[in-house]
mmCIF file as Biopython writes it, N, C-alpha, C and O atoms, coordinates in Angstrom:
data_model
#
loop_
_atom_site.group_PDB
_atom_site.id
_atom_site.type_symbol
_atom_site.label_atom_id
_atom_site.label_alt_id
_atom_site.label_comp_id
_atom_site.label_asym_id
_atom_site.label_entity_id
_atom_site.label_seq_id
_atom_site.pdbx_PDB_ins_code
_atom_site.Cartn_x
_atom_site.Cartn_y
_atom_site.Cartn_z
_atom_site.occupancy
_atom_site.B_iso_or_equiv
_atom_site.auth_seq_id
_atom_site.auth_asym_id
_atom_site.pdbx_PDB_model_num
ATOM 1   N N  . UNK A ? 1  ? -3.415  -68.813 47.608 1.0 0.0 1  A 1 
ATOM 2   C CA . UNK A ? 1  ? -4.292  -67.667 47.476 1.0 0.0 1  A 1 
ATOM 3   C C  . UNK A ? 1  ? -3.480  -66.476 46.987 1.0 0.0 1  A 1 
ATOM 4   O O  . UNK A ? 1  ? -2.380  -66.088 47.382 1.0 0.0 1  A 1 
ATOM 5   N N  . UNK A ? 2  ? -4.311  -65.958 45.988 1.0 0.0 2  A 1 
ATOM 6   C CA . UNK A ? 2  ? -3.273  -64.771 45.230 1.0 0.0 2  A 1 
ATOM 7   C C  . UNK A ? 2  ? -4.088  -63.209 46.012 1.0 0.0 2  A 1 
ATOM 8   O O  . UNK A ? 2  ? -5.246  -62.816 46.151 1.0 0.0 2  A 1 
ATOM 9   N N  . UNK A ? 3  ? -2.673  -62.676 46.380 1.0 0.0 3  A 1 
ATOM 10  C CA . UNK A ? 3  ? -3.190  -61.366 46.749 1.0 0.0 3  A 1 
ATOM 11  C C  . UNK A ? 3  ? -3.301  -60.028 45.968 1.0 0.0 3  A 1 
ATOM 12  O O  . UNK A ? 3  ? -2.436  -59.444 45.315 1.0 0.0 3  A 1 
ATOM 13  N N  . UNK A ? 4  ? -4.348  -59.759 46.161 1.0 0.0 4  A 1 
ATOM 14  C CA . UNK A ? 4  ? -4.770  -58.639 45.433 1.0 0.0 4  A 1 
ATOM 15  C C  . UNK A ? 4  ? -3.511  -57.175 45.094 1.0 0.0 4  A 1 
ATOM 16  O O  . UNK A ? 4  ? -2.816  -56.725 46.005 1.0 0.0 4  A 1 
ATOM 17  N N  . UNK A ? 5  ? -3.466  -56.789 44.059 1.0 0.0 5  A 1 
ATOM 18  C CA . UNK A ? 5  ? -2.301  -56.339 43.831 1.0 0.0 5  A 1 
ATOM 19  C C  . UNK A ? 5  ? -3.156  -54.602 43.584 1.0 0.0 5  A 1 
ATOM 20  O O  . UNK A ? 5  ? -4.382  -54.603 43.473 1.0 0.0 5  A 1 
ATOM 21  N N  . UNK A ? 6  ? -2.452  -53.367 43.528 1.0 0.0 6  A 1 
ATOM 22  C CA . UNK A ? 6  ? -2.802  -52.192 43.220 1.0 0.0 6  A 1 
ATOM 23  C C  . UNK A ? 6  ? -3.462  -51.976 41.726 1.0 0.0 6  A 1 
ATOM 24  O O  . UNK A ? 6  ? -4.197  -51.040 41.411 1.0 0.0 6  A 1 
ATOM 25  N N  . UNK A ? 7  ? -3.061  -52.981 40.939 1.0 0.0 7  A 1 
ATOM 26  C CA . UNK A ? 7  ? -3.493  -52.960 39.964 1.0 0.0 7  A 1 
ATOM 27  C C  . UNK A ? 7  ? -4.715  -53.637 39.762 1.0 0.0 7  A 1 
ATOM 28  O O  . UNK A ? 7  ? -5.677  -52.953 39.413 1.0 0.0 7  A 1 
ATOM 29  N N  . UNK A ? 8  ? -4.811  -54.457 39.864 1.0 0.0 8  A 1 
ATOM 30  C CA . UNK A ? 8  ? -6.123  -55.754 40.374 1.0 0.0 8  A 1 
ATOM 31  C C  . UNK A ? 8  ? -7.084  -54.891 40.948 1.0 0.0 8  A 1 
ATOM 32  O O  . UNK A ? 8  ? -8.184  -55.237 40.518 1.0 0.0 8  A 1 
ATOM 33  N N  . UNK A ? 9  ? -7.234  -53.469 42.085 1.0 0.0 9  A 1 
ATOM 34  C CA . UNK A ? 9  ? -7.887  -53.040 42.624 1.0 0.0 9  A 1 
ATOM 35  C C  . UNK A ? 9  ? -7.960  -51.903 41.742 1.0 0.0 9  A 1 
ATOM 36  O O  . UNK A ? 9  ? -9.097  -51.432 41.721 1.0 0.0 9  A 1 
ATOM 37  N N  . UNK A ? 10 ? -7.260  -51.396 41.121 1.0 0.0 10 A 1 
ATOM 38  C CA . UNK A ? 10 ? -7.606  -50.239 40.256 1.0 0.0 10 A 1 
ATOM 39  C C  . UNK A ? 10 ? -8.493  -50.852 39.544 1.0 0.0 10 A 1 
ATOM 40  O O  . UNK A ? 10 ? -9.697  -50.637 39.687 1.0 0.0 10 A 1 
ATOM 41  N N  . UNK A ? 11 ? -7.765  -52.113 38.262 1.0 0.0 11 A 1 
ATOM 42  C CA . UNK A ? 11 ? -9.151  -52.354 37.452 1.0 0.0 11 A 1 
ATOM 43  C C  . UNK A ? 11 ? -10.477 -52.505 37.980 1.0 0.0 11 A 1 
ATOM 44  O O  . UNK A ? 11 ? -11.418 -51.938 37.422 1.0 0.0 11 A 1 
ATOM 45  N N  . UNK A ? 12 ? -10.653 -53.253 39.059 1.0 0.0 12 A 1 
ATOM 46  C CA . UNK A ? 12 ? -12.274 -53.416 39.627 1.0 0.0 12 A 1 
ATOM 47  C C  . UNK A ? 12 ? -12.484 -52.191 39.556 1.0 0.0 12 A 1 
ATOM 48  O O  . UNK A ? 12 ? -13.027 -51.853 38.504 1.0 0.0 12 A 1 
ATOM 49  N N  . UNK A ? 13 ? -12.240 -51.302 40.345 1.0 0.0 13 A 1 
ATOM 50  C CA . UNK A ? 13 ? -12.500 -49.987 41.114 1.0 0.0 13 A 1 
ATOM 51  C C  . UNK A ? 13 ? -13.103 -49.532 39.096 1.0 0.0 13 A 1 
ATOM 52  O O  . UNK A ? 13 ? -14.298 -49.478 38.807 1.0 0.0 13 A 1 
ATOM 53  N N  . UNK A ? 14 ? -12.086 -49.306 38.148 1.0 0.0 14 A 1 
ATOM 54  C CA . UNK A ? 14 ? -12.668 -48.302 36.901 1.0 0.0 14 A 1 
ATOM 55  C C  . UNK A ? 14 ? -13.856 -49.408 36.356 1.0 0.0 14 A 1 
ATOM 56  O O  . UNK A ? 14 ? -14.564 -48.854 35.516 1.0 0.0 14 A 1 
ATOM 57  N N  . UNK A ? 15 ? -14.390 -51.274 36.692 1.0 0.0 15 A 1 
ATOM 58  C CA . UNK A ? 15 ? -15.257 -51.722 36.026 1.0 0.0 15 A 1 
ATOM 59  C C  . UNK A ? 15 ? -16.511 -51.369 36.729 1.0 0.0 15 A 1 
ATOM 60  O O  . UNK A ? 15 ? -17.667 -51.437 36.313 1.0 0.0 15 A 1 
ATOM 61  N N  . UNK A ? 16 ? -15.978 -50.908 38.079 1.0 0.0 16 A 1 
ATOM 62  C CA . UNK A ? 16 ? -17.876 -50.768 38.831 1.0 0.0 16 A 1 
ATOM 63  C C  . UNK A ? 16 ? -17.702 -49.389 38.694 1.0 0.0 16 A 1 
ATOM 64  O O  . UNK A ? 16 ? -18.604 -48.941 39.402 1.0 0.0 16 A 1 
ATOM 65  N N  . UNK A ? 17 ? -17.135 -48.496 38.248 1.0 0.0 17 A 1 
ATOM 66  C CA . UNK A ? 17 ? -17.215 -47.201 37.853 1.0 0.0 17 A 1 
ATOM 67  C C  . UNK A ? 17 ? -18.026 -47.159 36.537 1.0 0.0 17 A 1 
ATOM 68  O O  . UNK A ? 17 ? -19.102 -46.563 36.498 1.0 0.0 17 A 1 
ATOM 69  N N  . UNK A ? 18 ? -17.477 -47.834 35.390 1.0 0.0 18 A 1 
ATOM 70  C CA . UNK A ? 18 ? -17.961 -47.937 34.259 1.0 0.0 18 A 1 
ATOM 71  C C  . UNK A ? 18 ? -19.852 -48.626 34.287 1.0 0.0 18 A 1 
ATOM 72  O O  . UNK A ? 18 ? -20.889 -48.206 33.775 1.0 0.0 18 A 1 
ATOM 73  N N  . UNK A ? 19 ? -19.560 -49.707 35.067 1.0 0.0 19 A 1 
ATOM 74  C CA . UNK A ? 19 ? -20.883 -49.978 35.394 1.0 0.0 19 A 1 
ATOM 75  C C  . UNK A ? 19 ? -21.866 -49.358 36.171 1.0 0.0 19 A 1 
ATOM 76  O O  . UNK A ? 19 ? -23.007 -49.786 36.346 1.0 0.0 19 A 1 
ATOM 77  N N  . UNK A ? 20 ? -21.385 -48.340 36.627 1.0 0.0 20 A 1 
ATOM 78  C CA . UNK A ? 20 ? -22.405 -47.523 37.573 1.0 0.0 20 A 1 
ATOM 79  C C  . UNK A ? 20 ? -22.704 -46.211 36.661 1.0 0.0 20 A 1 
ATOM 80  O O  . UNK A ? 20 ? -23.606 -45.417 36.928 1.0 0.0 20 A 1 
ATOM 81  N N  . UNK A ? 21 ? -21.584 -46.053 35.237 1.0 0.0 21 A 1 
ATOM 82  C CA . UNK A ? 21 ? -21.937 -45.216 34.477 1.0 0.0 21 A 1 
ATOM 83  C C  . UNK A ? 21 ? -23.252 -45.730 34.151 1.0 0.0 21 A 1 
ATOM 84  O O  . UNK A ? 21 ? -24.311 -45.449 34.713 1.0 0.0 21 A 1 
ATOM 85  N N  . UNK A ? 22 ? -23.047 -46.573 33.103 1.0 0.0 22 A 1 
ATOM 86  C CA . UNK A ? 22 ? -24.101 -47.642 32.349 1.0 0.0 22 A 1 
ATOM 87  C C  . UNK A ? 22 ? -25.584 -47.438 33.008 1.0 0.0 22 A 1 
ATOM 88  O O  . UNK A ? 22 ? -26.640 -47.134 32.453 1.0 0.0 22 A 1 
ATOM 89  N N  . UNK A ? 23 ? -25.369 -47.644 34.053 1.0 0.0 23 A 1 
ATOM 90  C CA . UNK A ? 23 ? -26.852 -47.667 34.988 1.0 0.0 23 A 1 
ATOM 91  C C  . UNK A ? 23 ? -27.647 -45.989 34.825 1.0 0.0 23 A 1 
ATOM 92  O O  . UNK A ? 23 ? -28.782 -45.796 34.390 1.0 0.0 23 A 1 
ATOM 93  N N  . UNK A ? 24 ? -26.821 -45.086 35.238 1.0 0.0 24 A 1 
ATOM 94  C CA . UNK A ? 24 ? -27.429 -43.686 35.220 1.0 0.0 24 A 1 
ATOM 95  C C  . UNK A ? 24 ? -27.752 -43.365 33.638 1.0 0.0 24 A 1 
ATOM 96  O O  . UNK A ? 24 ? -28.413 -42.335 33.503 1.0 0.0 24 A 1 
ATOM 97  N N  . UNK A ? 25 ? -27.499 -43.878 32.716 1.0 0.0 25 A 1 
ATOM 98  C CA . UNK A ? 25 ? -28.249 -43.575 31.674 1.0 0.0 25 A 1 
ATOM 99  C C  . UNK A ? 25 ? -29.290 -43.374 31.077 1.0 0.0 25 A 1 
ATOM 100 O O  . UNK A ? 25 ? -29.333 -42.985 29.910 1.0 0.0 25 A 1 
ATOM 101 N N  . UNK A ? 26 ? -30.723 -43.714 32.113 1.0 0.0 26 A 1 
ATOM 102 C CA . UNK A ? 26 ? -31.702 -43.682 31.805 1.0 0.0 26 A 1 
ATOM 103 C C  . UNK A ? 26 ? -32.201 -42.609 32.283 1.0 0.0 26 A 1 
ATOM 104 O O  . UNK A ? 26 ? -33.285 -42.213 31.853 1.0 0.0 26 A 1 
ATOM 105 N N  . UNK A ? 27 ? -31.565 -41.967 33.199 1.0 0.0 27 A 1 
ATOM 106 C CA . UNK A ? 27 ? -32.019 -40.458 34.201 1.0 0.0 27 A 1 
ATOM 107 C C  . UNK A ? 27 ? -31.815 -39.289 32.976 1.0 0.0 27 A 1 
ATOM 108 O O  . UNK A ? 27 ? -32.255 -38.174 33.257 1.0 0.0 27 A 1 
ATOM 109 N N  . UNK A ? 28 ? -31.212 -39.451 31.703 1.0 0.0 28 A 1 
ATOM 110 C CA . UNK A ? 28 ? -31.823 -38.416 31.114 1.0 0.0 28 A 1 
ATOM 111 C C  . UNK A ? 28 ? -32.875 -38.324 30.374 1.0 0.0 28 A 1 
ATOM 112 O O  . UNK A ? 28 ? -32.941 -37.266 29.748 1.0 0.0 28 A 1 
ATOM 113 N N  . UNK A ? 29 ? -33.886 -39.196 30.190 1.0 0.0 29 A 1 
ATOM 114 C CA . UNK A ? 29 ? -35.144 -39.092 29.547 1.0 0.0 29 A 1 
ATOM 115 C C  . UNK A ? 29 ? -36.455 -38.063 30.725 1.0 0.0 29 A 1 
ATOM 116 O O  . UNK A ? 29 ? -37.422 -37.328 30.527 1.0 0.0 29 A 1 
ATOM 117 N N  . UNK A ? 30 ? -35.620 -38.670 32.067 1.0 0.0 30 A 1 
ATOM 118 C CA . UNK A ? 30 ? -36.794 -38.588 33.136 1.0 0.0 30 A 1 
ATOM 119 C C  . UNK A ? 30 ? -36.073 -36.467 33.079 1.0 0.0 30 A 1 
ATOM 120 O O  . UNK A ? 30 ? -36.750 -35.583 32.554 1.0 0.0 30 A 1 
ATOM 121 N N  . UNK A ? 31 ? -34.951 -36.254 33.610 1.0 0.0 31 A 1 
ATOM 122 C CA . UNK A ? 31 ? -34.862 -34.817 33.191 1.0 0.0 31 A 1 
ATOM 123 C C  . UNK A ? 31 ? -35.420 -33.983 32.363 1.0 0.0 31 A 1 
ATOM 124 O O  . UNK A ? 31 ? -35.927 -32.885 32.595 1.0 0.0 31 A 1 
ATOM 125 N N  . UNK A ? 32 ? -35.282 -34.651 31.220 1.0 0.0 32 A 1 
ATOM 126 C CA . UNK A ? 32 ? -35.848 -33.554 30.023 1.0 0.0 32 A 1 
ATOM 127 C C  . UNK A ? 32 ? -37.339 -33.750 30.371 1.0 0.0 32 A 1 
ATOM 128 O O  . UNK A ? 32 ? -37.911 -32.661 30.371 1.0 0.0 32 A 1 
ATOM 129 N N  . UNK A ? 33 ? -38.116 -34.735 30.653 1.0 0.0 33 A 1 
ATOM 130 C CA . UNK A ? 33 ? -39.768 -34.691 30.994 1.0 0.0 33 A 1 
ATOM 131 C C  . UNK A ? 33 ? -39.816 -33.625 32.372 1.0 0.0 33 A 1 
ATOM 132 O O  . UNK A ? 33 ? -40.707 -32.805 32.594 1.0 0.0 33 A 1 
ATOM 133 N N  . UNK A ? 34 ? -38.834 -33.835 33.054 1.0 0.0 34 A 1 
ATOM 134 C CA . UNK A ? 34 ? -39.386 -32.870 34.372 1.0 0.0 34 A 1 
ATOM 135 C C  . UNK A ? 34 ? -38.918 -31.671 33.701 1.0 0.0 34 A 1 
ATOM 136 O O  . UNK A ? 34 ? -39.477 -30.932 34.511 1.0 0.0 34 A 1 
ATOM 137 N N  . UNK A ? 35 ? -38.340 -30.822 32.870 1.0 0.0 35 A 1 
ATOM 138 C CA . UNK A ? 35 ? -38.457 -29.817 32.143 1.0 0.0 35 A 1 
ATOM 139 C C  . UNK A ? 35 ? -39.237 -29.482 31.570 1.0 0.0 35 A 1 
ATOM 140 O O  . UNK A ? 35 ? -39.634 -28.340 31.802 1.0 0.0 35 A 1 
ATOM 141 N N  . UNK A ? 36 ? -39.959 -30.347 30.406 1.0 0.0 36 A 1 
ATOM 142 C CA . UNK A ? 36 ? -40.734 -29.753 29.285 1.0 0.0 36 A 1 
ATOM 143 C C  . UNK A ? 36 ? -42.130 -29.770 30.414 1.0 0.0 36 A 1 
ATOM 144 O O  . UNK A ? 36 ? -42.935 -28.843 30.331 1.0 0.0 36 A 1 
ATOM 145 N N  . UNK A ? 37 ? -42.314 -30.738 31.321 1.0 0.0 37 A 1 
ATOM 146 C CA . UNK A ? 37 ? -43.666 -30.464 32.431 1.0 0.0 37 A 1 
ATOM 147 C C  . UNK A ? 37 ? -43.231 -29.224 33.046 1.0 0.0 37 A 1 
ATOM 148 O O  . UNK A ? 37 ? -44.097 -28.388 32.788 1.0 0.0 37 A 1 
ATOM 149 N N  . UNK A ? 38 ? -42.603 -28.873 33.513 1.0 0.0 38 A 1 
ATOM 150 C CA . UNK A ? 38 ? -41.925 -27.366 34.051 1.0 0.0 38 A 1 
ATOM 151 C C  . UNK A ? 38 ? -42.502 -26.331 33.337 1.0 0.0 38 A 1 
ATOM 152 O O  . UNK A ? 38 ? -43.218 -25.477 33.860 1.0 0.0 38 A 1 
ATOM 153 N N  . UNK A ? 39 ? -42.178 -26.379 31.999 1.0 0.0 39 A 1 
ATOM 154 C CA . UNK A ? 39 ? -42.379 -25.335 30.944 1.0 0.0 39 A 1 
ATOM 155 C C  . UNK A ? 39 ? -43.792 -24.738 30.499 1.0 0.0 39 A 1 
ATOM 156 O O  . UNK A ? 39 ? -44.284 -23.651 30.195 1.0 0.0 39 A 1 
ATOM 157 N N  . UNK A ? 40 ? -44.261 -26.447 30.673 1.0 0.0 40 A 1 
ATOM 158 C CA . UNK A ? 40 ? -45.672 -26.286 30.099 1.0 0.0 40 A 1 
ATOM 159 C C  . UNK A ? 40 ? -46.620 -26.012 31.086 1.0 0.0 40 A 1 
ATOM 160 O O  . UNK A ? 40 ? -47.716 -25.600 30.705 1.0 0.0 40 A 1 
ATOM 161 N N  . UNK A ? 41 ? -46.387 -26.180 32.431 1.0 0.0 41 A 1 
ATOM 162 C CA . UNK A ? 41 ? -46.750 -25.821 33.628 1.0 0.0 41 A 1 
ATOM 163 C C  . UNK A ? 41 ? -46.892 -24.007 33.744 1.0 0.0 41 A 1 
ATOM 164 O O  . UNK A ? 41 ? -47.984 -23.439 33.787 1.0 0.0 41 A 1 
ATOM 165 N N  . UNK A ? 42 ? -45.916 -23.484 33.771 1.0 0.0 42 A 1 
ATOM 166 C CA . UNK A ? 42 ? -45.382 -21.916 33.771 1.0 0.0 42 A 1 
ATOM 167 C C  . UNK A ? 42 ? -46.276 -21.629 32.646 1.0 0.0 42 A 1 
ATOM 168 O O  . UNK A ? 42 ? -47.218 -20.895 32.945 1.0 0.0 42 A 1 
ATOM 169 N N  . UNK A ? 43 ? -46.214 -22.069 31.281 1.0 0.0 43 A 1 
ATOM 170 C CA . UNK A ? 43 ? -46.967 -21.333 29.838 1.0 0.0 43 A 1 
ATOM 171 C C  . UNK A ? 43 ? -48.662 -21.565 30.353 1.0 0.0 43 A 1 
ATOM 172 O O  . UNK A ? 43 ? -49.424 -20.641 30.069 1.0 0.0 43 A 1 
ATOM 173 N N  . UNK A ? 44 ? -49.267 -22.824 31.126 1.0 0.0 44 A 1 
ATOM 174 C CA . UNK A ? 44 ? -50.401 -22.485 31.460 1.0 0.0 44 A 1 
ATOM 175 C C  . UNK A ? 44 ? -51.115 -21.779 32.597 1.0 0.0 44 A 1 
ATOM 176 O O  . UNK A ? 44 ? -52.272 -21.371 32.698 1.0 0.0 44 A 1 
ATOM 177 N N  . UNK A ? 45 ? -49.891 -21.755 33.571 1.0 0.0 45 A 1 
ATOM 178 C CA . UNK A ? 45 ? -50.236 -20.403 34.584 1.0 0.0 45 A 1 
ATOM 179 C C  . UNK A ? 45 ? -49.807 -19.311 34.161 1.0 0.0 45 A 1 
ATOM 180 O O  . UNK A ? 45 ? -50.476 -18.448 34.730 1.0 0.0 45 A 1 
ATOM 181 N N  . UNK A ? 46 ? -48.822 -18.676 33.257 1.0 0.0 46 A 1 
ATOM 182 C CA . UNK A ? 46 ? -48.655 -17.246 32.840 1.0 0.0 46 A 1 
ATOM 183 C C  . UNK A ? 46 ? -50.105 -16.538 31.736 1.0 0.0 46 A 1 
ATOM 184 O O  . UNK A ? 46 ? -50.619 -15.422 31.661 1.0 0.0 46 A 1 
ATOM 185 N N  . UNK A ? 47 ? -50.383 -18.044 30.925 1.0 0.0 47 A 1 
ATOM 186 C CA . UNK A ? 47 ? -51.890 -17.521 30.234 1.0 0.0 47 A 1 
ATOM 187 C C  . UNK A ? 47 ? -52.680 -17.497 30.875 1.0 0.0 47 A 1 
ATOM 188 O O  . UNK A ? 47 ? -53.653 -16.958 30.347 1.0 0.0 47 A 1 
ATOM 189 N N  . UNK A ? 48 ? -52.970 -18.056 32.584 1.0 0.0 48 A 1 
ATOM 190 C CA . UNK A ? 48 ? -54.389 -18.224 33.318 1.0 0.0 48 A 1 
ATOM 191 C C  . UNK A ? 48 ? -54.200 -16.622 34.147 1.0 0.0 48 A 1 
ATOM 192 O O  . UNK A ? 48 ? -55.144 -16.051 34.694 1.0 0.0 48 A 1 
ATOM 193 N N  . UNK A ? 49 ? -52.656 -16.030 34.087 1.0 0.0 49 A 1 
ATOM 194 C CA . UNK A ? 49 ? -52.563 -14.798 35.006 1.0 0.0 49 A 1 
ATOM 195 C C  . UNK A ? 49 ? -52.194 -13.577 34.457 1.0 0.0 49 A 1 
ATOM 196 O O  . UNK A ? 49 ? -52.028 -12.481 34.992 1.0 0.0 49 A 1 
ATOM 197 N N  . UNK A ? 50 ? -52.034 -14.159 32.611 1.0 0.0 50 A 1 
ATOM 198 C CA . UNK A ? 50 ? -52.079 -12.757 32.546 1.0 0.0 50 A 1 
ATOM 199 C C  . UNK A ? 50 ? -52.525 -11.566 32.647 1.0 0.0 50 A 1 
ATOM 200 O O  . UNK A ? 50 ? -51.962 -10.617 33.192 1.0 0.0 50 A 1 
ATOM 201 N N  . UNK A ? 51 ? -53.696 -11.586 32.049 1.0 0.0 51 A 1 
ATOM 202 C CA . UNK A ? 51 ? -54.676 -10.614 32.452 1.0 0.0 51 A 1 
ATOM 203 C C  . UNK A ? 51 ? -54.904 -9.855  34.111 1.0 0.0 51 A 1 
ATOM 204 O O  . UNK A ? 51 ? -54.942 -8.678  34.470 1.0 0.0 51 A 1 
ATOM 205 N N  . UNK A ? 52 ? -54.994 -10.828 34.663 1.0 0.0 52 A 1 
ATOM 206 C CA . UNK A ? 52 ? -54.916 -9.860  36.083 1.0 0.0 52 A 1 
ATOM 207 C C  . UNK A ? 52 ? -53.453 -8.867  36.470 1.0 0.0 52 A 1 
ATOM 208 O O  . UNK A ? 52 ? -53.430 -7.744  36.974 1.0 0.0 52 A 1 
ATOM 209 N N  . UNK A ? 53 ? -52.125 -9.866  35.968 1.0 0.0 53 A 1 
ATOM 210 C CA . UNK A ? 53 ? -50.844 -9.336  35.991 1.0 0.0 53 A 1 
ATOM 211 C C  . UNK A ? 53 ? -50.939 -8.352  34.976 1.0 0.0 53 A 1 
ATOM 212 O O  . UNK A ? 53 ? -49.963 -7.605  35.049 1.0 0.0 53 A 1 
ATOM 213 N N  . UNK A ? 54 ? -51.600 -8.088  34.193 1.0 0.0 54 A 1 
ATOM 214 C CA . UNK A ? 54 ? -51.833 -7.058  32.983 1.0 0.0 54 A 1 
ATOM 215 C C  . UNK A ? 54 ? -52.124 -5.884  33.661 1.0 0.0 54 A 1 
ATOM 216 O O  . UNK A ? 54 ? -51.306 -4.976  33.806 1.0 0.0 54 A 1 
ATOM 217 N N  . UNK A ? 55 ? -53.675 -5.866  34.234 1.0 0.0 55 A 1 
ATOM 218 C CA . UNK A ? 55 ? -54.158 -5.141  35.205 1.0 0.0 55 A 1 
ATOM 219 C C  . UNK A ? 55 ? -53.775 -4.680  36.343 1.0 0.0 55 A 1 
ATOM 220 O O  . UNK A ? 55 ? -54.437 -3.753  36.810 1.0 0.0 55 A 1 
ATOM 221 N N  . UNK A ? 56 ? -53.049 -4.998  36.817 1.0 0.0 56 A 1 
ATOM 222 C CA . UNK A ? 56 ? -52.365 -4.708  37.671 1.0 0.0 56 A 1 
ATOM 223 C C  . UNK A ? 56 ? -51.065 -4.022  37.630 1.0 0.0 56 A 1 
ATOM 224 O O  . UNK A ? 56 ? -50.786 -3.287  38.577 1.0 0.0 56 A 1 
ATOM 225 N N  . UNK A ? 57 ? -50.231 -4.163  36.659 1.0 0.0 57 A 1 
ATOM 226 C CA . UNK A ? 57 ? -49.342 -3.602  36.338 1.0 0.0 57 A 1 
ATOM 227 C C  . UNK A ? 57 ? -49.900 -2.105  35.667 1.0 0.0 57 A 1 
ATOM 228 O O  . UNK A ? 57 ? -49.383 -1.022  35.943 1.0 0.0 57 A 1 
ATOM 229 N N  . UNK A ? 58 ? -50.868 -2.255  34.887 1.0 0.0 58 A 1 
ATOM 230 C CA . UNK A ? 58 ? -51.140 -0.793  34.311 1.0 0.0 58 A 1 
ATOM 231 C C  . UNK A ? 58 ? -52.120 -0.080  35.283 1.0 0.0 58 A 1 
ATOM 232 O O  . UNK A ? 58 ? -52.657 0.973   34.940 1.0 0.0 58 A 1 
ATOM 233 N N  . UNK A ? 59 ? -52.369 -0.678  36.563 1.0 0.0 59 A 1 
ATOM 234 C CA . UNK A ? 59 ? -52.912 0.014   37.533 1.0 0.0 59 A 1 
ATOM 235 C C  . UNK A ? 59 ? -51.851 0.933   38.460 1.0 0.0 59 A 1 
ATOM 236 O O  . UNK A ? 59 ? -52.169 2.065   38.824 1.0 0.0 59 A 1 
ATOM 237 N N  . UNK A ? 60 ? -50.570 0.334   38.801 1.0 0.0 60 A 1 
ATOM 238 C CA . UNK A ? 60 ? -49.463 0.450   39.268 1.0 0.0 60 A 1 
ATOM 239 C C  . UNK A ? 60 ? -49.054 1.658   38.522 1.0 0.0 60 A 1 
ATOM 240 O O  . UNK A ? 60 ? -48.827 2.732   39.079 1.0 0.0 60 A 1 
ATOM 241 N N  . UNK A ? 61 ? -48.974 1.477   37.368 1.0 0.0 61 A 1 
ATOM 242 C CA . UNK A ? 61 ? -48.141 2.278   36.389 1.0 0.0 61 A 1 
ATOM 243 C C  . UNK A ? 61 ? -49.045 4.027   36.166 1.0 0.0 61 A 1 
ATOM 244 O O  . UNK A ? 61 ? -48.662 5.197   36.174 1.0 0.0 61 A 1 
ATOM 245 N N  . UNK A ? 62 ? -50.068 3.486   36.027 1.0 0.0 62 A 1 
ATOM 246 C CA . UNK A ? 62 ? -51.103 5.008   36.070 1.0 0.0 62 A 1 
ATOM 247 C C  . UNK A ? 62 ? -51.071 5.731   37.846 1.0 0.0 62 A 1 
ATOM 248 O O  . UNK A ? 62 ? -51.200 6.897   38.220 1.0 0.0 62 A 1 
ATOM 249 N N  . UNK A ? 63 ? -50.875 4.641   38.510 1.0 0.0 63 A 1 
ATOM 250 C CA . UNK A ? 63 ? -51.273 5.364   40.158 1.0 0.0 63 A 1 
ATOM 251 C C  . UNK A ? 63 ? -49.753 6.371   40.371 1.0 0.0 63 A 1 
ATOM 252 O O  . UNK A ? 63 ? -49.692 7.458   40.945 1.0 0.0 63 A 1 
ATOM 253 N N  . UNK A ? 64 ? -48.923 5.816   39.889 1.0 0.0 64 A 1 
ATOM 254 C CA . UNK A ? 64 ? -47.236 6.340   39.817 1.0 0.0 64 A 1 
ATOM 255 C C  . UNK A ? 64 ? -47.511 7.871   38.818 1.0 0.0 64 A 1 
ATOM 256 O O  . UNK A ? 64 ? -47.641 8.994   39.306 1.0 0.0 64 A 1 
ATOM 257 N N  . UNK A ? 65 ? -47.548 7.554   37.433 1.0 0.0 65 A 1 
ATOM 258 C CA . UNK A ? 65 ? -48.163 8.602   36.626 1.0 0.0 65 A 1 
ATOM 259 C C  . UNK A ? 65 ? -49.072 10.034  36.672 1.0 0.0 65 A 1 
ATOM 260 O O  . UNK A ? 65 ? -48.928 11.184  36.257 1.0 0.0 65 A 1 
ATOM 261 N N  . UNK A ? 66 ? -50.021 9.327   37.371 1.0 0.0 66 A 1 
ATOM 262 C CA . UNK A ? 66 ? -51.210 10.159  38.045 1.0 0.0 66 A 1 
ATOM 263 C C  . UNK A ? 66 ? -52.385 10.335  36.515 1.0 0.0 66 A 1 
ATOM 264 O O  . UNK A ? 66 ? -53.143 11.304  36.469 1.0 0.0 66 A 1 
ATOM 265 N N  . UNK A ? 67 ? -52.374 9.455   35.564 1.0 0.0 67 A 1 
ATOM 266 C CA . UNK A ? 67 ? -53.311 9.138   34.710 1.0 0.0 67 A 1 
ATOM 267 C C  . UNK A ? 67 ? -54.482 8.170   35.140 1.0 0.0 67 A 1 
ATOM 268 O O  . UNK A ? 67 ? -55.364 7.872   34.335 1.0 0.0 67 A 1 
#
C-alpha cells in the first residue's frame, strides 16, 4: 500500500478545487436575472409612484417656501 505523499494531496486538493470551480458556473446567468428583475421591478414601482412622490415633494417644498 502506497502512502499518500504531500504532493499526491496537494494535487487532489487543486482537482476538487478546479472541479468545484466548474460546477459554480452556472450561478452567473441566475445573478444577472435576479438583477435585470430588480431593475425592472424598481422602473415599475418608481412609474406607479411617481406622481404621488411628485406631489408630495412640491407640497413639502411650497409649505417650506410659504407659496
Amino acid at each position: 500500500m502506497k502512502e499518500n505523499t504531500w504532493k499526491d494531496r496537494a494535487a487532489g486538493a487543486v482537482a476538487r478545487r478546479l472541479a468545484d470551480a466548474r460546477s459554480d458556473r452556472g450561478d452567473v446567468p441566475g445573478w444577472v436575472l435576479i438583477t435585470l428583475m430588480s431593475a425592472g421591478l424598481v422602473a415599475v414601482l418608481w412609474a406607479v409612484a411617481e406622481p404621488a412622490l411628485s406631489n408630495l415633494f412640491d407640497s413639502a417644498i411650497e409649505s417650506v417656501t410659504g407659496n
